[in-house]
N, CA, C and O atoms as a Tinker XYZ file with bonds, in Angstrom:
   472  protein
     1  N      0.827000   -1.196000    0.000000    73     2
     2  CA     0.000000    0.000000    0.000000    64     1     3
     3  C      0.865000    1.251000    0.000000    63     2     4     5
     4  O      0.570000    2.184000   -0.746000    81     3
     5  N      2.168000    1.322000    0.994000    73     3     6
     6  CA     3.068000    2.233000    0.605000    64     5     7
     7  C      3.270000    2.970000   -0.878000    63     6     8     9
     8  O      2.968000    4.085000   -1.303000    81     7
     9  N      3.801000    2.032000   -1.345000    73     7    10
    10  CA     4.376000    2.021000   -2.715000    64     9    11
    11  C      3.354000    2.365000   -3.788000    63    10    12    13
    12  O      3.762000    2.563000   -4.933000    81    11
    13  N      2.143000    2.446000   -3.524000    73    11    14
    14  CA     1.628000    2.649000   -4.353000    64    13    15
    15  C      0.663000    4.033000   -4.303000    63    14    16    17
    16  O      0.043000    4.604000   -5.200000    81    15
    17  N      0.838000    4.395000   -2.514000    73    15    18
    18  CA     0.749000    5.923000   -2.379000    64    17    19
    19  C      2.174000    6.600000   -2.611000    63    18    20    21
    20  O      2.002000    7.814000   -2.506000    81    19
    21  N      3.183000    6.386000   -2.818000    73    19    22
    22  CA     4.347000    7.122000   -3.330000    64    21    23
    23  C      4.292000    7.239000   -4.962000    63    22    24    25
    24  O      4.705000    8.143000   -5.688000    81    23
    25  N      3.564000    5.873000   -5.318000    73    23    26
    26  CA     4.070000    6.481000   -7.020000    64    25    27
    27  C      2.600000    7.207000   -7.457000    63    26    28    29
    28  O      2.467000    7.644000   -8.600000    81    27
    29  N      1.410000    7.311000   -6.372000    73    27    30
    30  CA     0.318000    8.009000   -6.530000    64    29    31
    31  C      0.869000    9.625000   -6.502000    63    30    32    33
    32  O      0.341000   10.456000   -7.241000    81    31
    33  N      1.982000    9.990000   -5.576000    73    31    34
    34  CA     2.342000   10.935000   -5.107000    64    33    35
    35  C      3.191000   11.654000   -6.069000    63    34    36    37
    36  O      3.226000   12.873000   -6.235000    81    35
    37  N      3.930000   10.674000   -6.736000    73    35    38
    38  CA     4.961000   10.906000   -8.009000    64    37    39
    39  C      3.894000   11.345000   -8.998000    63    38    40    41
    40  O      3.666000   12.551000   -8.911000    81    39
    41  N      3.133000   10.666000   -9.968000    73    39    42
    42  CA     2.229000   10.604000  -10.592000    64    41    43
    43  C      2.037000   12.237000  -10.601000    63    42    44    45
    44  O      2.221000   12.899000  -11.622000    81    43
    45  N      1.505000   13.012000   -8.892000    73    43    46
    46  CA     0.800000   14.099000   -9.389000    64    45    47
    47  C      1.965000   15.467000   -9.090000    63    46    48    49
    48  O      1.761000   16.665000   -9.286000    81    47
    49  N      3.316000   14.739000   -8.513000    73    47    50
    50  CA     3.801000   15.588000   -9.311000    64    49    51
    51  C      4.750000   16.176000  -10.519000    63    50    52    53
    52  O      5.454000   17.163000  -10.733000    81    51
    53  N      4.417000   15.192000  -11.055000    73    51    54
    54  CA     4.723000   15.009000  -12.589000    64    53    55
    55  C      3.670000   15.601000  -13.004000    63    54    56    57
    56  O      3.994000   16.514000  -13.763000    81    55
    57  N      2.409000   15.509000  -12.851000    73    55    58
    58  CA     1.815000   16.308000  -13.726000    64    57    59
    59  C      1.402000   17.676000  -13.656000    63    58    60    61
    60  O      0.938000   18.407000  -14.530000    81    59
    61  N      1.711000   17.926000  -12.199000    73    59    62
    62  CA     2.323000   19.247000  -12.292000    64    61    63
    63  C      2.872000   20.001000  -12.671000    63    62    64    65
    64  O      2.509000   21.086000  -13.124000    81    63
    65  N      4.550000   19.264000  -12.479000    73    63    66
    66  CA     5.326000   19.861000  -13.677000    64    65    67
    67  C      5.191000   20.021000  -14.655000    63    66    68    69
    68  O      5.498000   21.123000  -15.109000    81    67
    69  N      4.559000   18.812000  -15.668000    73    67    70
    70  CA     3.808000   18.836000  -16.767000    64    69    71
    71  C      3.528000   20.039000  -17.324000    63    70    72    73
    72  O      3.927000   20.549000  -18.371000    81    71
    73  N      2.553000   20.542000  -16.216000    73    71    74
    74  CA     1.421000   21.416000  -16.784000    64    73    75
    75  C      2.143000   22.765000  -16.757000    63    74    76    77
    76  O      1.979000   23.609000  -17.638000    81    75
    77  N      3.104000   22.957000  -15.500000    73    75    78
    78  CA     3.839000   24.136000  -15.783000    64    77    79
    79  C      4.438000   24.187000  -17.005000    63    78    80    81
    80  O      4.265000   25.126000  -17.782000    81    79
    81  N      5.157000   23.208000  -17.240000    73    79    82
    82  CA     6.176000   23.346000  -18.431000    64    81    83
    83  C      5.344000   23.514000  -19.661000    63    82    84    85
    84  O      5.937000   24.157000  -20.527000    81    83
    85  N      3.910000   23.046000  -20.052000    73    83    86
    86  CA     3.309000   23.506000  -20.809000    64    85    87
    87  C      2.587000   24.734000  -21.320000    63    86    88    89
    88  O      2.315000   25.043000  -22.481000    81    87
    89  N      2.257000   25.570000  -19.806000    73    87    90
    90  CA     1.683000   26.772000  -19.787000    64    89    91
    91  C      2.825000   28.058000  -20.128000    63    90    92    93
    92  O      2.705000   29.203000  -20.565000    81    91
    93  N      3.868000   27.294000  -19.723000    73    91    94
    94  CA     5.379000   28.233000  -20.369000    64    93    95
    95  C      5.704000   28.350000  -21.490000    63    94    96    97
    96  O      6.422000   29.242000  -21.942000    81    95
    97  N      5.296000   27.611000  -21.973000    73    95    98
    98  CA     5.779000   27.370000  -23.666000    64    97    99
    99  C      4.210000   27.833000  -24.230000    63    98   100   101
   100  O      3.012000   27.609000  -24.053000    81    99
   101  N      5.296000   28.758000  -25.151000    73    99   102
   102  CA     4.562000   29.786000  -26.620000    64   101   103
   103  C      3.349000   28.254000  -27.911000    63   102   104   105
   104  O      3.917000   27.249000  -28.340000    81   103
   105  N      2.044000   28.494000  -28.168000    73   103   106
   106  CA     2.132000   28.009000  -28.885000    64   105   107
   107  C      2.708000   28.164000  -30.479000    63   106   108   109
   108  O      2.684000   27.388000  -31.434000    81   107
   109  N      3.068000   29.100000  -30.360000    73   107   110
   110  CA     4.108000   29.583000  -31.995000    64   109   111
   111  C      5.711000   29.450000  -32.008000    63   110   112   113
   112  O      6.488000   29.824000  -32.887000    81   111
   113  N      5.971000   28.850000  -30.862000    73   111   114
   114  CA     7.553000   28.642000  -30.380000    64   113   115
   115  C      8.282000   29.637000  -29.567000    63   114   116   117
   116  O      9.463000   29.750000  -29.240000    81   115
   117  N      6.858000   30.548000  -29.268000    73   115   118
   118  CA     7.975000   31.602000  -27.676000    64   117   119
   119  C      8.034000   31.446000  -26.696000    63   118   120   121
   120  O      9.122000   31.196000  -26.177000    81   119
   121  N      7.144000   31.503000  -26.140000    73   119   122
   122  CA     6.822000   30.749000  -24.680000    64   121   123
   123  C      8.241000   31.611000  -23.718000    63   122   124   125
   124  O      8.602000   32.767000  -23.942000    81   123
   125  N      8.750000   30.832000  -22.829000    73   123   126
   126  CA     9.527000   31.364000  -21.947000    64   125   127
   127  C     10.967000   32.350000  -22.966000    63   126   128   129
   128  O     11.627000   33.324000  -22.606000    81   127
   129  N     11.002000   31.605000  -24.209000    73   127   130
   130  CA    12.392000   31.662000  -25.434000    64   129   131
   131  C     11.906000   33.673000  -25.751000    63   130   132   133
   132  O     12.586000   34.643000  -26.085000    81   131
   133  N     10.549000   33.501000  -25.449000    73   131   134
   134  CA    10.486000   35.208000  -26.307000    64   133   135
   135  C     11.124000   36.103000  -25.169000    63   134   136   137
   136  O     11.654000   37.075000  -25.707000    81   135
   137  N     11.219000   36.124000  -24.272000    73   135   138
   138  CA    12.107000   36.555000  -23.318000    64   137   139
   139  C     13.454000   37.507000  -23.693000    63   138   140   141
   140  O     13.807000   38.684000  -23.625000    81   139
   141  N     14.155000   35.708000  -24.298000    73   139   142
   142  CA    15.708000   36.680000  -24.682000    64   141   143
   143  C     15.411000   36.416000  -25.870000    63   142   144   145
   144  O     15.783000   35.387000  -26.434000    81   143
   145  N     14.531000   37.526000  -26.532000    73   143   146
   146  CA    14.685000   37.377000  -27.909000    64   145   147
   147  C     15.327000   38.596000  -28.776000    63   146   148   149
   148  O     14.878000   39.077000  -29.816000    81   147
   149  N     16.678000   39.017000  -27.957000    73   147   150
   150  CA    17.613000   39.800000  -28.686000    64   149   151
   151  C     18.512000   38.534000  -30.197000    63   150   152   153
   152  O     18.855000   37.361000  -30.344000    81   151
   153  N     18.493000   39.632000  -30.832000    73   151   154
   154  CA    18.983000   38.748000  -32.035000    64   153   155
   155  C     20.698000   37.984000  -31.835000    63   154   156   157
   156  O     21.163000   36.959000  -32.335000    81   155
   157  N     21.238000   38.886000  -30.997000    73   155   158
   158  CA    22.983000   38.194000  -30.261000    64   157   159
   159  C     22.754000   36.873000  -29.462000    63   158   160   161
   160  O     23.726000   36.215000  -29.089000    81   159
   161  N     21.196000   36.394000  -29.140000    73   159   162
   162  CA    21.327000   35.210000  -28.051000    64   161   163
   163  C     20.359000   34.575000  -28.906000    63   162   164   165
   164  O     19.192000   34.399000  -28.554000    81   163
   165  N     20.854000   34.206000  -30.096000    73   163   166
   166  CA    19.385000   33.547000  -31.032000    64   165   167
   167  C     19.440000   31.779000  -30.460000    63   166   168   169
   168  O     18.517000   30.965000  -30.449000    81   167
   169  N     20.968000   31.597000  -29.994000    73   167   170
   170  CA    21.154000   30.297000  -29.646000    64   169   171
   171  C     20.980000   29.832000  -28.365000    63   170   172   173
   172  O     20.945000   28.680000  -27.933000    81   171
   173  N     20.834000   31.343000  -27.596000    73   171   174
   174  CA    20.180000   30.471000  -26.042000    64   173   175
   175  C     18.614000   30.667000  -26.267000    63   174   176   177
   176  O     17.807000   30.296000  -25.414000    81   175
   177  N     18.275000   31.203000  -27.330000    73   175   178
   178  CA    16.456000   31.254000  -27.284000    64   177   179
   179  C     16.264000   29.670000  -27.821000    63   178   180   181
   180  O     15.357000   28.971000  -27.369000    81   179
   181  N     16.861000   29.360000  -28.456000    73   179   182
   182  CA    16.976000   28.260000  -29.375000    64   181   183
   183  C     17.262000   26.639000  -28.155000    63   182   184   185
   184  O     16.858000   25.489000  -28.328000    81   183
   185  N     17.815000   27.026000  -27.381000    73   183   186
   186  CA    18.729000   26.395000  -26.738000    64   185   187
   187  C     17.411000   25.701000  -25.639000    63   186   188   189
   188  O     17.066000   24.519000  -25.626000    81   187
   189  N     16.877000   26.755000  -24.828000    73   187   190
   190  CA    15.873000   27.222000  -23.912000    64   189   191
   191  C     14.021000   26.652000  -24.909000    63   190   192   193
   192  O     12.968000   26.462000  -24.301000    81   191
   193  N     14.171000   26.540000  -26.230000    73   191   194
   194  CA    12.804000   26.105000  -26.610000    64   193   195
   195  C     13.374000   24.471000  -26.934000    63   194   196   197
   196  O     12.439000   23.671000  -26.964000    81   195
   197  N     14.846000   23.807000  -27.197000    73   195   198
   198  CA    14.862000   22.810000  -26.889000    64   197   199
   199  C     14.775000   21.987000  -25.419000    63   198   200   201
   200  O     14.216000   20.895000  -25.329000    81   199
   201  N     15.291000   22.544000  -24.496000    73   199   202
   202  CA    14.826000   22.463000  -22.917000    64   201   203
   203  C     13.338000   21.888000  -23.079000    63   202   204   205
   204  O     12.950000   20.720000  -23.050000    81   203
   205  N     12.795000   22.804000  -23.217000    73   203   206
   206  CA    11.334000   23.073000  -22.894000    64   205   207
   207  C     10.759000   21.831000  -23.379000    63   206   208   209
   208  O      9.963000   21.133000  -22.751000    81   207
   209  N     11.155000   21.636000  -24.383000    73   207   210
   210  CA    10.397000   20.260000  -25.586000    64   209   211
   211  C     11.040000   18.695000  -25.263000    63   210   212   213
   212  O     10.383000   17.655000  -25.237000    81   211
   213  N     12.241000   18.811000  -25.069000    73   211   214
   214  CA    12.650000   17.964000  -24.125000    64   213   215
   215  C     12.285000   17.496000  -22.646000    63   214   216   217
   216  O     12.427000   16.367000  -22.177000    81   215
   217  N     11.768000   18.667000  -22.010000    73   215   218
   218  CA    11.296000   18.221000  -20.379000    64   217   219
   219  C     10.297000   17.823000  -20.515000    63   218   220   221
   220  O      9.863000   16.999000  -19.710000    81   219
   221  N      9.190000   18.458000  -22.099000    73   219   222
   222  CA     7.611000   17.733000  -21.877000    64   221   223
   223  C      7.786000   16.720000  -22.196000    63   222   224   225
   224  O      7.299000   15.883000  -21.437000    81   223
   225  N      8.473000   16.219000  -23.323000    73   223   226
   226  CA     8.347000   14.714000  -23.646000    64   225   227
   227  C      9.303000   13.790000  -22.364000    63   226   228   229
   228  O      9.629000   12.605000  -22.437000    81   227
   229  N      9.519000   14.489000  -21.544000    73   227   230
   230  CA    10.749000   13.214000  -20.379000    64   229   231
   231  C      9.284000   13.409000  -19.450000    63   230   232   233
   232  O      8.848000   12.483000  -18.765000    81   231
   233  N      8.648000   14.667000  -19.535000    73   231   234
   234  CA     7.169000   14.016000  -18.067000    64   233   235
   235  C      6.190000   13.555000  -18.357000    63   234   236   237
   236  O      5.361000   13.212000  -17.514000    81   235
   237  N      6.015000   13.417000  -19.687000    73   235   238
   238  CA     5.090000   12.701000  -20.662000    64   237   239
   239  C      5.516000   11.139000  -20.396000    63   238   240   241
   240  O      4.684000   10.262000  -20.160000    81   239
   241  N      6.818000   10.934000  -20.463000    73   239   242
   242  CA     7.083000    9.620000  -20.350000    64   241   243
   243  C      6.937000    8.797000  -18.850000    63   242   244   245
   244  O      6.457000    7.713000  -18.519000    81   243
   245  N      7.676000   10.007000  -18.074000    73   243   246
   246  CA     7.517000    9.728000  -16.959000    64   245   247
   247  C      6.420000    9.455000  -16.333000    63   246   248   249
   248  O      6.429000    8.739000  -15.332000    81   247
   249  N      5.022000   10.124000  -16.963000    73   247   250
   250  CA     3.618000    9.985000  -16.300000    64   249   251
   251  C      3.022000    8.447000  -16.480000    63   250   252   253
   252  O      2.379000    7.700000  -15.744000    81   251
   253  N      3.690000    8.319000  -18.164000    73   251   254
   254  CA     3.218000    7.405000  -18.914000    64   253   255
   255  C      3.753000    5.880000  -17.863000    63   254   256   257
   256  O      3.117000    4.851000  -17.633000    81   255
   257  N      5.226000    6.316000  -17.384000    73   255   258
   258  CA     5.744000    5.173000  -16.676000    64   257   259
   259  C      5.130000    4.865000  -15.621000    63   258   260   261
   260  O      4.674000    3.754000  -15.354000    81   259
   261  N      5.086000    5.843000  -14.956000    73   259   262
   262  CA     4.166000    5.898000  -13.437000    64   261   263
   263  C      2.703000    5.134000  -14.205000    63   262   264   265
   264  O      2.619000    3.908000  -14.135000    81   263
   265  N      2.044000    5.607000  -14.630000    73   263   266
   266  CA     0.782000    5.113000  -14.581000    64   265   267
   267  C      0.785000    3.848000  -14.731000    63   266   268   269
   268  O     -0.090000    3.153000  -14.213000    81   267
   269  N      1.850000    3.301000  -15.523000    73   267   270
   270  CA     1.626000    2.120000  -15.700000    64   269   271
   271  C      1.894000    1.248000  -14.830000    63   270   272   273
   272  O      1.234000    0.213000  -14.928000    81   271
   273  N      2.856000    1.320000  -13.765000    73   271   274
   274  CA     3.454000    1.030000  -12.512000    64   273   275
   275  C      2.613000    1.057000  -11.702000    63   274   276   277
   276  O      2.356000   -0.036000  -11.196000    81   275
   277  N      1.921000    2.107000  -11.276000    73   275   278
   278  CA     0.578000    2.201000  -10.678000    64   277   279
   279  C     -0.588000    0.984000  -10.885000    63   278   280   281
   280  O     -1.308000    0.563000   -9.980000    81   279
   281  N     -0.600000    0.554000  -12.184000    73   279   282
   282  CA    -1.364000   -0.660000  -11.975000    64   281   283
   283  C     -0.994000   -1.762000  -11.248000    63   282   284   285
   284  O     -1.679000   -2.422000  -10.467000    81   283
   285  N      0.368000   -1.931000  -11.635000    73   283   286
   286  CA     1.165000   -3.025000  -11.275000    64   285   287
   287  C      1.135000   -3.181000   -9.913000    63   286   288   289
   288  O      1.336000   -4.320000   -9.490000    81   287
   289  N      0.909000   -2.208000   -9.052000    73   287   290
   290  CA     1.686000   -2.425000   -7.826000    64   289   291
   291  C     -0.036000   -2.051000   -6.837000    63   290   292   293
   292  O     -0.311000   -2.026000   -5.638000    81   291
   293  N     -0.833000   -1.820000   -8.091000    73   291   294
   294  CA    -2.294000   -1.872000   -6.923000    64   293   295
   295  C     -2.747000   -2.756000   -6.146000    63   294   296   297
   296  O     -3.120000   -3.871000   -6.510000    81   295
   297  N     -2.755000   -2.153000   -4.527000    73   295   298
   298  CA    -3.857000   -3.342000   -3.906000    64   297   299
   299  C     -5.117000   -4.299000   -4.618000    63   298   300   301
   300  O     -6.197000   -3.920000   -5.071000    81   299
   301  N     -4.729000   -5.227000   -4.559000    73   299   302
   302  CA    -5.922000   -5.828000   -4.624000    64   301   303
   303  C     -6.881000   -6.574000   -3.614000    63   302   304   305
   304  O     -6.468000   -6.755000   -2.469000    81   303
   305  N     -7.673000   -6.853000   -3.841000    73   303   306
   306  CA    -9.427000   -7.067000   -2.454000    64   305   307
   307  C     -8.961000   -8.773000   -2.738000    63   306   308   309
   308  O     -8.854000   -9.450000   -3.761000    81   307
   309  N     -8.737000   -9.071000   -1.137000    73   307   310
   310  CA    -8.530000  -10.259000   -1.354000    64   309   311
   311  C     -9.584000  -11.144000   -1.707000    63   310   312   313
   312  O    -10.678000  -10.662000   -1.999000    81   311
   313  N     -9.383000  -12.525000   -1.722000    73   311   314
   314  CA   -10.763000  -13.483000   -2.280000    64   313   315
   315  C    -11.645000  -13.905000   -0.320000    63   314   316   317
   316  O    -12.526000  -14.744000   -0.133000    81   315
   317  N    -11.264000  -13.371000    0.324000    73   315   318
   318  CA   -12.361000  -13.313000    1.596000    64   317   319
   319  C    -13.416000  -12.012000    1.488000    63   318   320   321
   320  O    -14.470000  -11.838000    2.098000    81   319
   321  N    -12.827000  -11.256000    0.602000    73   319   322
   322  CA   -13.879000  -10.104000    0.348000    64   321   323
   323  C    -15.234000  -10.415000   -0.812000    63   322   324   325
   324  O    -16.258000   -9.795000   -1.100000    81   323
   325  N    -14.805000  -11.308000   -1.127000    73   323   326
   326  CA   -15.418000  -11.580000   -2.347000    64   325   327
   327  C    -16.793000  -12.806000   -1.461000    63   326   328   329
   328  O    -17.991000  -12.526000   -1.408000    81   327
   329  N    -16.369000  -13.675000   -1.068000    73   327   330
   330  CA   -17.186000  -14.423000   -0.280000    64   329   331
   331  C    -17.774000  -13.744000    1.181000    63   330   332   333
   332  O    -18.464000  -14.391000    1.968000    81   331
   333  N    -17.429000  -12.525000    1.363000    73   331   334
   334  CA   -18.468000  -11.853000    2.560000    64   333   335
   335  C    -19.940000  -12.605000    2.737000    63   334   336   337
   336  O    -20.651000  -12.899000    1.775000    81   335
   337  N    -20.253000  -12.847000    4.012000    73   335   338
   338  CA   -21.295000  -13.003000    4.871000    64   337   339
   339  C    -22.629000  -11.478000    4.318000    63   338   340   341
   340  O    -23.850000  -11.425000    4.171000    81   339
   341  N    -21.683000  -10.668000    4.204000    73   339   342
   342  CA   -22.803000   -9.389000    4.485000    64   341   343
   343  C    -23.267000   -9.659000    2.601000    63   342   344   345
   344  O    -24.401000   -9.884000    2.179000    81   343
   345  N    -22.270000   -9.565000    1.959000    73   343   346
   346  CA   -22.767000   -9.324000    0.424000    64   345   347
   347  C    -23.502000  -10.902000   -0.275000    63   346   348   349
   348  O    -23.692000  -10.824000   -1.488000    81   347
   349  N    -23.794000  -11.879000    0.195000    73   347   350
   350  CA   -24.341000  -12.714000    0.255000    64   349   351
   351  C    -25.509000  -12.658000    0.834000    63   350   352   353
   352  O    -26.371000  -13.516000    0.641000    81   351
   353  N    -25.682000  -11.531000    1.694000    73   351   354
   354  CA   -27.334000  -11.582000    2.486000    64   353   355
   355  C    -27.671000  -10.660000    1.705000    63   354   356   357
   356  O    -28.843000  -10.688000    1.331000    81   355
   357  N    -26.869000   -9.652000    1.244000    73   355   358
   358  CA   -27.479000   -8.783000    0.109000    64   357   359
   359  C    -27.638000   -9.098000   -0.894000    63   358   360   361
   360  O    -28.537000   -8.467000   -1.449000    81   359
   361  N    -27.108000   -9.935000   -1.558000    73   359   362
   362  CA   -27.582000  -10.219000   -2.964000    64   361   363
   363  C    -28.969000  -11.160000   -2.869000    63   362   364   365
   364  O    -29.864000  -11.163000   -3.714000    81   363
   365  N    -28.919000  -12.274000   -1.151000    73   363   366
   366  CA   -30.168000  -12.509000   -1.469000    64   365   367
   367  C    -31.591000  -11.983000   -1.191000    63   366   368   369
   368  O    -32.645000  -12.548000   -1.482000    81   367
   369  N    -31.395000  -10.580000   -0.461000    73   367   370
   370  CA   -32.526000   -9.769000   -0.241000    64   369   371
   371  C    -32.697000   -9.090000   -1.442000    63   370   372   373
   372  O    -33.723000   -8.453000   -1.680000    81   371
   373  N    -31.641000   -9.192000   -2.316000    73   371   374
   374  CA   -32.163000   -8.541000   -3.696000    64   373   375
   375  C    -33.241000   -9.304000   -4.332000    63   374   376   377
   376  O    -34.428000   -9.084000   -4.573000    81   375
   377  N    -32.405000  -10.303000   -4.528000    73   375   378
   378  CA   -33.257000  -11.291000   -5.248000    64   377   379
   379  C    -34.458000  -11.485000   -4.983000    63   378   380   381
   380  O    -35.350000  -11.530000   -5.831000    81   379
   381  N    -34.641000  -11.654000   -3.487000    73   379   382
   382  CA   -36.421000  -11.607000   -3.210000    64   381   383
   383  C    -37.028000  -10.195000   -3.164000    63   382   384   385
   384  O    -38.231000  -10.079000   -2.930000    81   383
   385  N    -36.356000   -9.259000   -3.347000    73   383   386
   386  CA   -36.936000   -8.009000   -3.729000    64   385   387
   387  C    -37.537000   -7.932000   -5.294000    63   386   388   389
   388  O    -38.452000   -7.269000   -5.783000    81   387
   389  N    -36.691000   -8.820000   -5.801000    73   387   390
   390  CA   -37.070000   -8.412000   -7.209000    64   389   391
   391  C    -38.322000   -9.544000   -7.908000    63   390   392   393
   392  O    -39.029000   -9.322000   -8.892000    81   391
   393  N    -38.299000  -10.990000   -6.892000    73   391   394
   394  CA   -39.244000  -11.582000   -7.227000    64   393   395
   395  C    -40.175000  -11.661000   -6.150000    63   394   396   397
   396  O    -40.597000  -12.741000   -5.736000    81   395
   397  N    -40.620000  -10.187000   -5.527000    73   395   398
   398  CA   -41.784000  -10.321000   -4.233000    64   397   399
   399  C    -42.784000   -9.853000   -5.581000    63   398   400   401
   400  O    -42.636000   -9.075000   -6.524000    81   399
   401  N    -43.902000  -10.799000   -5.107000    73   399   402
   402  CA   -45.227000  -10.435000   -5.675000    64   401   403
   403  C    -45.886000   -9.414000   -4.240000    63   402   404   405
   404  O    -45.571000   -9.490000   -3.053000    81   403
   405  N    -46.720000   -8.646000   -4.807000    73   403   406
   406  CA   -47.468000   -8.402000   -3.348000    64   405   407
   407  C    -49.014000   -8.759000   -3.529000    63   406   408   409
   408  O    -49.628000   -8.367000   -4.521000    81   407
   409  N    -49.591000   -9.490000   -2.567000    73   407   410
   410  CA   -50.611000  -10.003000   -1.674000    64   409   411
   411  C    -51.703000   -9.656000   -3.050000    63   410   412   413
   412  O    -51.571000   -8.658000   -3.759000    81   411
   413  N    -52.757000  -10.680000   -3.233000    73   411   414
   414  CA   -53.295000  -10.059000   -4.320000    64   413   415
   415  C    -54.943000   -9.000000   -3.688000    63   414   416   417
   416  O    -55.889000   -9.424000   -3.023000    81   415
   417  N    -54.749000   -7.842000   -4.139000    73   415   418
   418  CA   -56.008000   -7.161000   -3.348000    64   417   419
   419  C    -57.287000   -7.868000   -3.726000    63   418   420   421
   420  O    -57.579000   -8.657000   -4.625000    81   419
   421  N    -57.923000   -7.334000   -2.770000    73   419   422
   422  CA   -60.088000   -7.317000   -2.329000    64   421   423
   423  C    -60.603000   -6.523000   -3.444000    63   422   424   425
   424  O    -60.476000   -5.310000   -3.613000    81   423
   425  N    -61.238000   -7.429000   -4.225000    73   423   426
   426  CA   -62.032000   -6.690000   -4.752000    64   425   427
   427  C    -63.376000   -5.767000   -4.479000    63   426   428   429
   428  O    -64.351000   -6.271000   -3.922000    81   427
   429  N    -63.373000   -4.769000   -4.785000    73   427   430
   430  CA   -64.429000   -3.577000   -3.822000    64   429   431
   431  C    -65.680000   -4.601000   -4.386000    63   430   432   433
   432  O    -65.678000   -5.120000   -5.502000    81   431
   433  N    -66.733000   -4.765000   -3.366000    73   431   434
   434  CA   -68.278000   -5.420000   -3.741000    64   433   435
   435  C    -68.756000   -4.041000   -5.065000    63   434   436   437
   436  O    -68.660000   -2.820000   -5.190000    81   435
   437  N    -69.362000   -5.398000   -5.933000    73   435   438
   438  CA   -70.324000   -4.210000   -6.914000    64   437   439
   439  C    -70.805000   -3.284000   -6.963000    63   438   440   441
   440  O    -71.434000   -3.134000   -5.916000    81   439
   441  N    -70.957000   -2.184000   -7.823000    73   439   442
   442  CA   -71.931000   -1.167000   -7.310000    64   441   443
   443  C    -73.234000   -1.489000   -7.690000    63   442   444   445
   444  O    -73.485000   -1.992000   -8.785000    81   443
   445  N    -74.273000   -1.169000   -6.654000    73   443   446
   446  CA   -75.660000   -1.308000   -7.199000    64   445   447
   447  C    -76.114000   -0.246000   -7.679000    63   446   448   449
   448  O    -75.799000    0.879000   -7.289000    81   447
   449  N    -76.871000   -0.492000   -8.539000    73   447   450
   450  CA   -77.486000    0.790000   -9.945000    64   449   451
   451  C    -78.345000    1.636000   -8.789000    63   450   452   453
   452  O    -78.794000    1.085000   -7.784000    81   451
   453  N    -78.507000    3.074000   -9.085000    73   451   454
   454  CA   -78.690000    3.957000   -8.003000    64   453   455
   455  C    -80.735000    3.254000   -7.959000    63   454   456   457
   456  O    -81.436000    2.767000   -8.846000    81   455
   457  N    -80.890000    3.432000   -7.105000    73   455   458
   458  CA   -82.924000    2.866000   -7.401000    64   457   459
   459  C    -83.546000    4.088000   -7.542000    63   458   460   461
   460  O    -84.738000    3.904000   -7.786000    81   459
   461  N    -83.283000    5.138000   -7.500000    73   459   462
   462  CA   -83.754000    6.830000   -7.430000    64   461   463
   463  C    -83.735000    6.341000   -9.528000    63   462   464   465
   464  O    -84.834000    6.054000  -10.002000    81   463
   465  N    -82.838000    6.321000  -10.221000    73   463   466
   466  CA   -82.958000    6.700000  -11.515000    64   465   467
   467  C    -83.762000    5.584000  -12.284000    63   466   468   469
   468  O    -83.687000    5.759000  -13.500000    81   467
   469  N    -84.335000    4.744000  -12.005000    73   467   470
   470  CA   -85.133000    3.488000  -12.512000    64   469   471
   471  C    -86.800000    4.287000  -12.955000    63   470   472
   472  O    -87.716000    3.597000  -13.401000    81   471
């Protein structure tokens, strides 16, 4: 159970980072790069939008790894949960819930024709 609240823990903050590193970046290629966008540092703007594209695809992977790890390492409900006492009385109060007839009613006595309209 540890281990699988730590890589729950990893998981979100990777996608944290994620999301920073995405909200930083230009969708036309400026993003954090329009910054130093003097024409003498064309290679650290350059430099700084490879960074950027590089860290999303390493937390992209990284999320991708975690998640998948995350399955791997989930608790699972053992087989005494499965044979419960309680979910056995429930499934069979379902069952007679769903095949209760109820009681068949009294039919009201006839009406007699009024003797005033004869």
């Amino acid at each position: 159970m540890g281990l699988y609240i730590l890589i729950s823990v990893l998981i979100l903050i990777v996608c944290f980072l994620l999301g920073l590193i995405v909200l930083v970046q230009d969708s036309k290629g400026g993003g954090l790069a329009s910054n130093f966008s003097a024409q003498n540092q064309y290679m650290g703007v350059r430099k700084t939008a490879d960074f950027l594209e590089k860290s999303t695809w390493t937390l992209a992977l990284l999320l991708l790894a975690f998640s998948l790890l995350s399955v791997i390492v989930l608790p699972r409900s053992s087989s005494s949960d499965i044979h419960n006492p309680d979910i056995e009385n429930i499934q069979q109060r379902a069952s007679e819930a769903v095949n209760y007839m109820p009681p068949p009613t009294q039919d009201a006595p006839p009406a007699t024709p009024n003797q005033e309209g004869e």
